[in-house]
N, C-alpha and C positions, 0 to 999 in steps of 0.2 A: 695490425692484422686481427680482424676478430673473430674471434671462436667461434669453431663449429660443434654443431650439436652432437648427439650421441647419433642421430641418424645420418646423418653427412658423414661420421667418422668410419660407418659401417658400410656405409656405402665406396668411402673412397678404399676401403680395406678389398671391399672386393672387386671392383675395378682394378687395383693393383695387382689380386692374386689370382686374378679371372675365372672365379667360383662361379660355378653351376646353383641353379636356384637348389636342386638338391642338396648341397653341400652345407646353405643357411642361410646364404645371401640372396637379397633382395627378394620380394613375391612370396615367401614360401607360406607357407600352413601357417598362422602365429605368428608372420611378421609384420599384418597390416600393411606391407606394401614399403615397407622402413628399411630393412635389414635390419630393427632389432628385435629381440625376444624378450619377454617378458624376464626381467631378474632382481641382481641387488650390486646394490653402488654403497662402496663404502672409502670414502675421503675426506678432503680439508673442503671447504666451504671458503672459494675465493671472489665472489659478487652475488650480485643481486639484480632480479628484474622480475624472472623468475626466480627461483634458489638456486645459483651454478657451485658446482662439485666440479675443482681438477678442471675448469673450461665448459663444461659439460651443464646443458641449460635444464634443469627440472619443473615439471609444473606443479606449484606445492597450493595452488590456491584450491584446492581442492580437501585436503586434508587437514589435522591440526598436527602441529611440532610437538612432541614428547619428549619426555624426560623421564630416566626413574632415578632420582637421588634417595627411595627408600626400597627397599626390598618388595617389590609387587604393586607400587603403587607408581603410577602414571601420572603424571601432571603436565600441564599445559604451558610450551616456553614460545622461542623464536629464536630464529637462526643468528649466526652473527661470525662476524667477519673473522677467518682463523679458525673457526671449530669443525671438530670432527664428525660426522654425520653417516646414518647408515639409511638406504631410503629403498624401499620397492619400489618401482615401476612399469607401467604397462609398454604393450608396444608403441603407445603413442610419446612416450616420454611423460606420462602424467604420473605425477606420485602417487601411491596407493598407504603407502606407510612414510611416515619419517621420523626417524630419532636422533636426537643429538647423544651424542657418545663421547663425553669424557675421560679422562685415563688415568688423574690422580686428582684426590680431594683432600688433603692434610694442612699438615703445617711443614714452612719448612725448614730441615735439620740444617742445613748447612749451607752457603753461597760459594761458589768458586768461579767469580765474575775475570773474566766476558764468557766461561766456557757454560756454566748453567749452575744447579745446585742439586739438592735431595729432598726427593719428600717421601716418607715411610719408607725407607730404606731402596728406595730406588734413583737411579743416577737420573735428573733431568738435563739435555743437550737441548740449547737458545739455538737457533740460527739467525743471519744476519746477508746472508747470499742466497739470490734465486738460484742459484745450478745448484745447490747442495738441498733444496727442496721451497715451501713455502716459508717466506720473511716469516720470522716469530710476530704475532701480534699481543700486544700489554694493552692492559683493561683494568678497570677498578683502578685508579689511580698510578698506575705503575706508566714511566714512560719508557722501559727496556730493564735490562738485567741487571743496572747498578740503582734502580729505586727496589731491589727485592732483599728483603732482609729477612736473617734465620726468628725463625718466631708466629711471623705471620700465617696468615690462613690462607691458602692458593686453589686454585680450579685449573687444571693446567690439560688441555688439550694436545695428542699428540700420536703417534706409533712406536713400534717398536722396532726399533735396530739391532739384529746381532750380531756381537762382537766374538773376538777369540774365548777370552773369558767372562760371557757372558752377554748383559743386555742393556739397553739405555731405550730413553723414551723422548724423541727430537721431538721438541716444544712445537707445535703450531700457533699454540694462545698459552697466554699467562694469564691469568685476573687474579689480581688482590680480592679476598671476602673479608667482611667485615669481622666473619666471625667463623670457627669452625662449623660444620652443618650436623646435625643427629648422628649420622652417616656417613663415614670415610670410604674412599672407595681408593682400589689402585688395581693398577692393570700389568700386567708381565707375563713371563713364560715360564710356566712353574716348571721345579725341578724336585728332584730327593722328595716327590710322593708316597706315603704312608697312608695307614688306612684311617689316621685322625689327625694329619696333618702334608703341610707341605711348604715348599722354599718358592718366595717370588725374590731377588737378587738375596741383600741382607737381612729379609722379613720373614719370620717362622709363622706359616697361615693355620691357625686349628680349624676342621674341617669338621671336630665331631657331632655337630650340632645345627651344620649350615645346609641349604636345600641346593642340591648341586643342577644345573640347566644346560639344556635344556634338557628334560627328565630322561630317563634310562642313556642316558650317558656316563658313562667313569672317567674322574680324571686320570690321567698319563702324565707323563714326563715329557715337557717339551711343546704341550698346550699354550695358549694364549688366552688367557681367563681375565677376568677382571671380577674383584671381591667388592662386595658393600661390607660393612661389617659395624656395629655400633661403638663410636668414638671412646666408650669408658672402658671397651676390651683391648685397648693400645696399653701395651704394655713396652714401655721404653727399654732399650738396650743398658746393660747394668754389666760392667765391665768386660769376659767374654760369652757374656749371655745376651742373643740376638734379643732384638725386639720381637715382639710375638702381638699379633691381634687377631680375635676370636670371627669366623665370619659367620653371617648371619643368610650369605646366598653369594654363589660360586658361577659365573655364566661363563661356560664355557662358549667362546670363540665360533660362529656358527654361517658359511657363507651361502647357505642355501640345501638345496636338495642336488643330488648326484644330479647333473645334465643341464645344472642352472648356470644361466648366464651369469657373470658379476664384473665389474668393474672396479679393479681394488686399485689404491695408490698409496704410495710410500717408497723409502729408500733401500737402493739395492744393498742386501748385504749378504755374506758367503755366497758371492759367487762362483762360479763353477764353470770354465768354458766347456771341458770336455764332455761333462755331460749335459751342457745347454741348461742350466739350473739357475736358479738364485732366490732367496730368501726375501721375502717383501710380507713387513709387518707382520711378523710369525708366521706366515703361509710361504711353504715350498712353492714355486712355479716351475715350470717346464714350459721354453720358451723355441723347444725345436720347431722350425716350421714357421713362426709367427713374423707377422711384419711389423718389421722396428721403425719408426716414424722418429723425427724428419729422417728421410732417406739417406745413410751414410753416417747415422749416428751407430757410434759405438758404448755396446754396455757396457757398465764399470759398476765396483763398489763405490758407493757412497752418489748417486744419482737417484734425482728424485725420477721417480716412472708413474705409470698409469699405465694397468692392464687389464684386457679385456679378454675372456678366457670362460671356459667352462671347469667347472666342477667335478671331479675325478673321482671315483670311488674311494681311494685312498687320502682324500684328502687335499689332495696337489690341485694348483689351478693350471689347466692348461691350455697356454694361452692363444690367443691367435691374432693378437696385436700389443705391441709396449711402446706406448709413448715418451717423450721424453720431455718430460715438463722443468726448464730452464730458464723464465724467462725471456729467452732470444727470439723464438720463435711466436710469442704469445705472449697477449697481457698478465701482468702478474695476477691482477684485478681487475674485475668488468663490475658494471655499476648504472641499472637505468631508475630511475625516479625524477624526484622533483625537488627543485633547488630549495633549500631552505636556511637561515642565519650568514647571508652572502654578506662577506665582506669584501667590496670595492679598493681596498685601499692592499691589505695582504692576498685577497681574490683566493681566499679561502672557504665553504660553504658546508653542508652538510648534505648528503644524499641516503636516503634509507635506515638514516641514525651512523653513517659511516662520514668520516674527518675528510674531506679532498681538498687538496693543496694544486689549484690551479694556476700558479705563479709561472708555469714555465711551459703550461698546457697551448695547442692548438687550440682555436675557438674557431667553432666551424656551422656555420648558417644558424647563427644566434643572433635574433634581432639588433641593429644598429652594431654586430662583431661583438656586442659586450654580455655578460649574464649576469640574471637579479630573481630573486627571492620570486618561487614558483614557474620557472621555466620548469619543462620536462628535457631533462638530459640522458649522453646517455656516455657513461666516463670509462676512458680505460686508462691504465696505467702500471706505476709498479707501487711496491710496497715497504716504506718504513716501520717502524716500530709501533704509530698508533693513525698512519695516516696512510689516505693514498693518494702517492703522487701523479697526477697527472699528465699523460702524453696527451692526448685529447679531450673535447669537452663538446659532442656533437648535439646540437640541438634537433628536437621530435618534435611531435604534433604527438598528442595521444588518441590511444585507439582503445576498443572497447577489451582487447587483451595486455594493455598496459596497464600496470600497478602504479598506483598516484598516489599521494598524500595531501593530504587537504586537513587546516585545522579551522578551530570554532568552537561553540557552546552546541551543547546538546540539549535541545528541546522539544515538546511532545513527544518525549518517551512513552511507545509504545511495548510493555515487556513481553505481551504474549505477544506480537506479531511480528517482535523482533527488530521495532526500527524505529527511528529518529531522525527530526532532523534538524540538519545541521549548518546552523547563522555563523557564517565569518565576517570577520571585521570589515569585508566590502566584498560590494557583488551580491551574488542571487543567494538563499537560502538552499541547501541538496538532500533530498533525502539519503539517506543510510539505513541499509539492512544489514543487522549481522546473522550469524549463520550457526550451527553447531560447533564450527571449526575453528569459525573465529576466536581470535586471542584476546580477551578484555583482560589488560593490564592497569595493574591498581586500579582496577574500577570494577564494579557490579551492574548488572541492568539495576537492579535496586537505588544505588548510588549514582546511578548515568546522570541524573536528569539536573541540569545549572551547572555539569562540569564543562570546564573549556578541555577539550581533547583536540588530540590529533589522530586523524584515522588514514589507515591504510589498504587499499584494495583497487577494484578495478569497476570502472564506470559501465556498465548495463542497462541500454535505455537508459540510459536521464538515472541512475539510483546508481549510488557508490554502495558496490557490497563488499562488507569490508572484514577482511584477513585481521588486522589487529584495529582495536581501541584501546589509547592508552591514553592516562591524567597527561596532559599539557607538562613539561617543565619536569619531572618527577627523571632521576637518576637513571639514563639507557641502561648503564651497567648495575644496576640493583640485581639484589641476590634471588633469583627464582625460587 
């Protein structure tokens, strides 16, 4: 069954609840004719075609992916299978902003395999089952939670869950780094706030020195923040004295303006029947009224959701739909590009720099029933630890709002004009324009010219304009 957009979900929401254009559905002031409004989407990142978030398709060729791994400064990454991401978008579903959002940057203290381990004093929880939320995905050499050892340096994508005593942060992705970065970063629900410090689980954060965000805000008790703080202010646990690291900038937890739209996902926890309540990723919801999708599902603790919801003065989302993201109902992963590293024999391949194990997949109007290096596909399925396995494997024709990948040598580099073009090993020569937004990995327009590259984007009249250039060969999982 494949996923529907964020405009079909809002649509079928009010066909169910038979809302008046009044009310926000369909036609109104600001919804282009969609039923959606202009907001913020903040989840796991389960495919690609466009960037899909929780099911939900985004048009990101438009903007460039950020990152801040240092206090104020921005830099230019890519999305990738498992990670967390906060994105505006218009009524048309087009991203206006995107940021990758990770939740702990350390080393880690301790392993307690198969359940997860610690890093900077916070409990990390693996998963391994689609109803308990998104399959953990391992990167940077890791193939699941018995290749992770106390020591190493990790990037660990994920939310937060809270418990009776306290909080944990369910893994979406894991990557080994080579190395620790400048910048550690950890994310939790502060607690025992002072005026120069504060508690994220077993970590004492000093606060006297750090820029707290967004500005004219105070922290509280029971926030959702996430620290950078410079790696040499970690000061390790020494008998019963916590560890403590010094921050350097405090971002306070932010889902919008009062009245904004958002679409957040994560696992239920403290729930509440009586007062229709429950806890998702440090934000209260209030779920009176709302329709819970598929029809007959019941909420619980410990269910992965996806909510759609406005923004309360106090804080609260309140929602007017909770999905229930399980697996059952929907691919764990969706996935459209172009086949590349096919092997015939395992029928194993790569799509968008993603692993697909097509061994037990449908194959469905793919020339002579069989697929080979450069078909455009379009995959859904579930998720292992660094692959996806395939239920399907539907053969496209591409269109000029398909994302392709195509490799080659780069020549007549043009830098002011911004393009090139690009000889493969057979066939026509194509030109390539890249853009502000584009992603040049390991490479410079400087450097462009006799590298073989592979680039990614969408064909426009006859020119590939392209979302990422990157060196041929060179590590997916390299350190941003």
């Amino acid at each position: 069954m494949r996923s529907r957009s964020l405009a079909a979900w809002a649509a079928a929401w009010c066909a169910a609840l038979g809302l008046a254009v009044m009310q926000g559905c369909g036609g109104g002031v600001g919804s282009g004719g969609t039923g959606m409004s202009e907001g913020v989407a903040q989840g796991t990142v389960n495919g690609f075609g466009s960037v899909i978030v929780d099911g939900d398709r985004f048009d990101d060729s438009r903007v460039p992916t950020l990152v801040e791994n240092e206090p104020g400064v921005l830099t230019q990454t890519e999305t990738r299978l498992g990670e967390r991401v906060e994105l505006e978008y218009d009524t048309s579903g087009v991203a206006r902003r995107l940021m990758v959002r990770s939740a702990l940057v350390g080393a880690v203290e301790a392993v307690a395999a198969p359940v997860g381990f610690t890093v900077l004093g916070q409990p990390v929880v693996v998963n391994a089952d689609a109803r308990r939320g998104p399959v953990t995905q391992y990167a940077g050499g890791y193939a699941g939670i018995g290749s992770v050892q106390a020591g190493e340096a990790v990037e660990v994508h994920g939310f937060v869950v809270r418990g009776a005593s306290g909080f944990s942060i369910q893994a979406t992705r894991v990557k080994k780094r080579a190395a620790l970065p400048a910048y550690l970063k950890v994310t939790g629900l502060a607690s025992e706030v002072g005026p120069a410090e504060f508690r994220l689980g077993a970590l004492v954060v000093g606060t006297a020195t750090a820029t707290v965000l967004p500005e004219g805000r105070s922290l509280v008790d029971g926030q959702l923040v996430s620290v950078l703080a410079a790696a040499q202010t970690l000061q390790p646990a020494q008998g019963a004295a916590p560890a403590r690291l010094r921050a350097a900038q405090v971002r306070i937890r932010s889902l919008g303006d009062v009245g904004s739209e958002v679409y957040v996902s994560g696992v239920i926890s403290a729930f509440d029947r009586l007062s229709f309540s429950f806890d998702l990723d440090g934000t209260r919801v209030s779920y009176a009224g709302a329709l819970v999708s598929p029809s007959g599902s019941v909420l619980l603790d410990g269910l992965y959701v996806q909510v759609r919801g406005m923004v309360t003065d106090d804080g609260v989302i309140r929602a007017t739909g909770v999905k229930l993201r399980d697996g059952r109902n929907e691919a764990e992963a969706e996935l459209k590009g172009t086949v590349d590293a096919y092997d015939a024999v395992t029928k194993r391949f790569v799509v968008r720099g993603v692993s697909v194990d097509a061994s037990r997949a449908e194959i469905e109007e793919c020339p002579g029933g069989a697929l080979a290096d450069g078909l455009y596909v379009s995959v859904e399925g579930s998720l292992d630890a660094t692959t996806v396995i395939a239920k399907s494997v539907h053969c496209e024709g591409e269109t000029d709002q398909a994302t392709v990948e195509r490799k080659g040598v780069a020549e007549s580099v043009d830098a002011a004009a911004q393009v090139f073009m690009l000889r493969p090993d057979t066939g026509t020569p194509l030109t390539v324009r890249w853009t502000a937004s584009t992603y040049l990995k390991n490479v410079t327009a400087d450097t462009l010219a006799g590298q073989r590259v592979e680039v990614e984007g969408k064909l426009v009249d006859g020119v590939l304009v392209a979302q990422k250039v990157s060196v041929e060969g060179e590590d997916e999982e390299g350190d941003d």
